[in-house]
C-alpha positions as CSV (number, residue, x, y, z in Angstrom):
1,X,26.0,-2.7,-5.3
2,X,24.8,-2.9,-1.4
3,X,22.7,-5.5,-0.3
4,X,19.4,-2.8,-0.6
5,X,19.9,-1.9,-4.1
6,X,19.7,-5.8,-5.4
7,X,17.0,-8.0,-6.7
8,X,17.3,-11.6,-5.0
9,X,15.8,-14.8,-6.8
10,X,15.6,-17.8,-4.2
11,X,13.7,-21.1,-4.6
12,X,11.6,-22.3,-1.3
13,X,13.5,-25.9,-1.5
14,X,16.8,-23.2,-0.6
15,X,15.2,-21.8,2.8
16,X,16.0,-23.1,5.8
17,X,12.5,-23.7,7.9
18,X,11.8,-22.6,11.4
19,X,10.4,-25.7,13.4
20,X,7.0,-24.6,15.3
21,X,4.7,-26.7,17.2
22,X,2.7,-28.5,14.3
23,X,4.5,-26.8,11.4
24,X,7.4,-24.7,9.6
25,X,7.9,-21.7,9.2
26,X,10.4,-19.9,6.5
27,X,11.5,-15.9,5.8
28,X,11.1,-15.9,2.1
29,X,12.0,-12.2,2.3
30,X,13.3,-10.0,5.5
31,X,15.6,-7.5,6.2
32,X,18.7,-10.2,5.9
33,X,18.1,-10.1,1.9
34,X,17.7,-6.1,2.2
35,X,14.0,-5.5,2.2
36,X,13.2,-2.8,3.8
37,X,9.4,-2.2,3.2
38,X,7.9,-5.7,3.2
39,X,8.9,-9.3,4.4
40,X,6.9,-12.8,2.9
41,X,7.0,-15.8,4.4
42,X,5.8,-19.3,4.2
43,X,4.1,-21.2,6.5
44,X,3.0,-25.0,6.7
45,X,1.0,-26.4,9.4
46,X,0.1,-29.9,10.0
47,X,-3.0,-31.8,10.2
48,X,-5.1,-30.6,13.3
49,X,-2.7,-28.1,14.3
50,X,-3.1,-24.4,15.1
51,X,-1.1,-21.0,15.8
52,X,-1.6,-18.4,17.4
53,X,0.8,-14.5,17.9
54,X,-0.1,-11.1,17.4
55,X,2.3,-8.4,16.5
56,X,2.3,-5.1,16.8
57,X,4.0,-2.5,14.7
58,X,3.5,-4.6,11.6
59,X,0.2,-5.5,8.7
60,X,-0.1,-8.8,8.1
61,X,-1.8,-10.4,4.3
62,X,-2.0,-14.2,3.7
63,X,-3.1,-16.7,1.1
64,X,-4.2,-19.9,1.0
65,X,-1.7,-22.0,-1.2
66,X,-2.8,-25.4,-0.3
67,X,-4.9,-27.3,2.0
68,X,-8.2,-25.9,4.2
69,X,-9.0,-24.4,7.5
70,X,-9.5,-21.4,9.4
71,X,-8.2,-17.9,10.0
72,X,-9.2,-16.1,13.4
73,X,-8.9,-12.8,14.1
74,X,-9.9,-11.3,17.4
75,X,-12.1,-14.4,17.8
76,X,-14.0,-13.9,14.1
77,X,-13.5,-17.0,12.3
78,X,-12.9,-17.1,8.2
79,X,-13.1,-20.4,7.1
80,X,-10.5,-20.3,4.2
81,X,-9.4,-22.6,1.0
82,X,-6.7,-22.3,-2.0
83,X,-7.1,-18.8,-3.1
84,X,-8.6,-16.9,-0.5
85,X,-6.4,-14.0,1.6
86,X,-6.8,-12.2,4.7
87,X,-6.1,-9.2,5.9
88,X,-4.8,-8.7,9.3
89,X,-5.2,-5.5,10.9
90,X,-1.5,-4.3,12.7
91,X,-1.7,-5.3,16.9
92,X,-5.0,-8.2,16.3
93,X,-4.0,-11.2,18.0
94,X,-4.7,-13.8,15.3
95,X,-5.1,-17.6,14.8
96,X,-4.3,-20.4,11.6
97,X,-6.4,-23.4,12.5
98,X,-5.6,-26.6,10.0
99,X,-9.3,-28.1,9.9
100,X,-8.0,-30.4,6.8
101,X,-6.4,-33.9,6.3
102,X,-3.3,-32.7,4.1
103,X,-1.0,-29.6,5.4
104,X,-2.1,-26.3,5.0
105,X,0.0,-23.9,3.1
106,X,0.0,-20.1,3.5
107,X,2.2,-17.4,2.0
108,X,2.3,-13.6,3.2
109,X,3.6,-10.6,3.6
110,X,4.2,-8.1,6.5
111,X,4.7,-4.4,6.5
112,X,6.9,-2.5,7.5
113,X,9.3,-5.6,8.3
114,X,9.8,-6.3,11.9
115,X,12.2,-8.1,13.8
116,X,11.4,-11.4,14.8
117,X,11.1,-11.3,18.6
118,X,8.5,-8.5,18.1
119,X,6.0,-11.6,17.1
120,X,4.9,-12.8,20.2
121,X,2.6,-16.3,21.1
122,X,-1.2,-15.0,22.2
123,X,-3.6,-17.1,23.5
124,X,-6.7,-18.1,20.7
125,X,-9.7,-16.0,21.7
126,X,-13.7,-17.8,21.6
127,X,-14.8,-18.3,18.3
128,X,-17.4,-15.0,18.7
129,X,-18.3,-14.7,15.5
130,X,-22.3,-14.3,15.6
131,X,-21.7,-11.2,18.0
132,X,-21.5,-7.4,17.0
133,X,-18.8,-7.3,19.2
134,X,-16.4,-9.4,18.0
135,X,-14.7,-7.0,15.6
136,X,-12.5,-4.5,15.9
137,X,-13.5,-1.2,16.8
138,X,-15.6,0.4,14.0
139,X,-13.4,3.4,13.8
140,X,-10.3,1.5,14.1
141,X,-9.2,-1.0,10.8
142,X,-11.0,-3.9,10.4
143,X,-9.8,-7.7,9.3
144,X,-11.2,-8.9,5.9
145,X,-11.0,-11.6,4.0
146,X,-11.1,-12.0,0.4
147,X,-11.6,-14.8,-2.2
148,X,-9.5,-13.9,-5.7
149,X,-12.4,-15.9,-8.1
150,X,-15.1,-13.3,-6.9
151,X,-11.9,-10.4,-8.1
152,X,-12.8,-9.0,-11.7
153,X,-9.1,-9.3,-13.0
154,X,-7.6,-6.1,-14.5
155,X,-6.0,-6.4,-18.3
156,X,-2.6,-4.9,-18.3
157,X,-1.6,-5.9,-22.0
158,X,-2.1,-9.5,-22.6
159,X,-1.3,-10.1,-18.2
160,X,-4.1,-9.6,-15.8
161,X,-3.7,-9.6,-12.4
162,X,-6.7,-9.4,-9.3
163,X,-5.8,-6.9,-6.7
164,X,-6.9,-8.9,-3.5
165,X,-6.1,-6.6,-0.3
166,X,-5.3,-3.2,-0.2
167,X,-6.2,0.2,0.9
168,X,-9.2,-0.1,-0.7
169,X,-10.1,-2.5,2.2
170,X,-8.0,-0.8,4.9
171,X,-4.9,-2.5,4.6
172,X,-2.2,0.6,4.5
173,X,0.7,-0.6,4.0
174,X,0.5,-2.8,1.0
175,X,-0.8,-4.3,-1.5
176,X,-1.6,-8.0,-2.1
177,X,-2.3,-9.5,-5.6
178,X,-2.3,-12.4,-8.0
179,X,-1.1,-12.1,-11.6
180,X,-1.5,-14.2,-14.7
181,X,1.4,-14.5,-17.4
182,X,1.0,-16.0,-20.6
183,X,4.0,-17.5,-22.5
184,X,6.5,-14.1,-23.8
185,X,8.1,-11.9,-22.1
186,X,7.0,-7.9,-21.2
187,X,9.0,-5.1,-21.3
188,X,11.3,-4.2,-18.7
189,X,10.0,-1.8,-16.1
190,X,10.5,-0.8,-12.6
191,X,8.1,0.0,-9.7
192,X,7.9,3.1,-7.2
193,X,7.5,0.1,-4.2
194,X,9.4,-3.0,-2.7
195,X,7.8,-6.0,-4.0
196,X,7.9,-9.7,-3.2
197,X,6.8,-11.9,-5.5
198,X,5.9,-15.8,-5.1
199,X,5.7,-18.0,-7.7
200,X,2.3,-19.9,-7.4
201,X,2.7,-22.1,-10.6
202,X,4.2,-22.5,-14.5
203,X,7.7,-22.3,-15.8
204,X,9.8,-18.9,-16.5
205,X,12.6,-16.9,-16.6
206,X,14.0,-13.6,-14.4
207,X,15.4,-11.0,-16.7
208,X,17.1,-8.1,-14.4
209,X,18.0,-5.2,-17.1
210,X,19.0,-7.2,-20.3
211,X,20.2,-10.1,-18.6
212,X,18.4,-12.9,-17.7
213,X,19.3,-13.9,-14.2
214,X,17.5,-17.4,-13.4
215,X,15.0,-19.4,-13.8
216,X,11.6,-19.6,-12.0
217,X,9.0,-22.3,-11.3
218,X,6.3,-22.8,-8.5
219,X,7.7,-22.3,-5.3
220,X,10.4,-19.5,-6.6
221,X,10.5,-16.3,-4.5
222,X,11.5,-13.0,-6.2
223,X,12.7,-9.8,-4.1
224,X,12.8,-6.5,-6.4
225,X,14.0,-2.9,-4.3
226,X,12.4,-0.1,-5.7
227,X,13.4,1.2,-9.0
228,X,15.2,-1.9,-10.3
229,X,14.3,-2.6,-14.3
230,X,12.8,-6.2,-14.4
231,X,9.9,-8.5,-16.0
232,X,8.7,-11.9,-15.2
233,X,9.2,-14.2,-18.5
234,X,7.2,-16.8,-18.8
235,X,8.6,-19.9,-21.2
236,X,6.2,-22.5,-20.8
237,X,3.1,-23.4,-22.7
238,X,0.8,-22.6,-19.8
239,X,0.1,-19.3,-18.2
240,X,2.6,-18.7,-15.1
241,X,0.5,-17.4,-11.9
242,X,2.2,-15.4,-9.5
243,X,1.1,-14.0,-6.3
244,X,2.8,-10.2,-5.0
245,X,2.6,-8.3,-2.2
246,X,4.2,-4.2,-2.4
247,X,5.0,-1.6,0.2
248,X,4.2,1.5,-0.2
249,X,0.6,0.1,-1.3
250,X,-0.6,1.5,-4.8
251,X,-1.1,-0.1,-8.3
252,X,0.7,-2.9,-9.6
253,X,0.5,-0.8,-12.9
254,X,2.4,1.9,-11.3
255,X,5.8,2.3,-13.2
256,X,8.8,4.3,-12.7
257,X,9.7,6.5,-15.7
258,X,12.3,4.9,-17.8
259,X,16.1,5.8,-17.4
260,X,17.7,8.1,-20.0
């Protein structure tokens, strides 16, 4: 089986990190594990420190693990906490600002995956966020941000999950969500997208077809290709939270038919 057909189960504790002025950065998934619709990553930044790149060829979502600060894009400032996420339009140079006392934790995903050297350093803009003219062009695609406990969660059996950024709110190329699990297992199923999924909290178990393939606990990063059969088990007492992000963007109900 080639390295594009595979799901991958990693653990954040197995990545290496990329040192950056303040912080770490690590590839949860690129196109080294075979994705080729989306790439996560993680990124920590110390106390008082900030980042700033823009890249273009490339959407960006994020989400606030851990910590507090800011997210500025073309000089508009979000001020962001655990479980908010942003959208970042494709070319808008952009900014994570730690404002806290304790590191700030984001995960994301890009689409379509992009080689590293196209992610250049910019330089932060003002802070113009009282001013009309601090956005993005109207008729080009705007940032947003979005705060997951003001989300009306959608049942999908006994799971639920809160779609947070999608093309609903002009991000194109994917889709960005958090998901609830209670203890069980679903059925198997498989997806018409490339999905990464990050394990925000609980215990569980990966089953890949009718074998079960590891297990998964906060911090555990899950690559699924499109059309592989797979479901999250969760096998603790408290309901698992996961957070996902898909290329091409859609439903996270959307199934493939199964295989006869």
């Amino acid at each position: 089986m080639s390295v594009q057909q595979r799901a991958r189960l990693r653990h954040q504790s197995e990545i290496s990190g990329l040192p950056l002025e303040g912080g770490t950065l690590q590839w949860l998934v690129d196109r080294d594990l075979g994705a080729q619709h989306v790439m996560a990553y993680r990124l920590t930044l110390d106390p008082d420190s900030a980042l700033s790149h823009v890249h273009i060829g490339a959407e960006e979502v994020l989400y606030v693990v851990e910590g507090s600060g800011e997210t500025r894009v073309e000089g508009v400032t979000h001020h962001v906490g655990p479980g908010q996420a942003v959208f970042v339009p494709e070319g808008a140079e952009h900014t994570y600002v730690n404002t806290g006392a304790q590191p700030l934790t984001l995960v994301g995903a890009m689409a379509p995956p992009i080689a590293l050297d196209e992610i250049h350093p910019a330089m932060p803009r003002l802070d113009l966020s009282g001013l009309a003219s601090a956005s993005l062009n109207e008729s080009a695609v705007a940032p947003r941000m979005m705060d997951e406990r003001q989300v009306t969660p959608t049942l999908m059996g006994e799971r639920s999950f809160r779609v947070l950024l999608s093309p609903d709110v002009g991000c194109r190329q994917m889709t960005q969500f958090t998901g609830v699990i209670p203890t069980g297992r679903a059925p198997l199923h498989a997806h018409p997208h490339e999905e990464a999924v990050y394990i925000l909290g609980g215990t569980g178990r990966l089953w890949i077809e009718d074998e079960p393939v590891g297990d998964l606990r906060a911090g555990s990063v899950v690559f699924f290709p499109i059309g592989v059969r797979h479901t999250l088990e969760n096998t603790g007492r408290d309901d698992m939270k996961v957070l996902g992000a898909f290329s091409p963007a859609g439903s996270p109900q959307a199934k493939l038919p199964p295989v006869r």
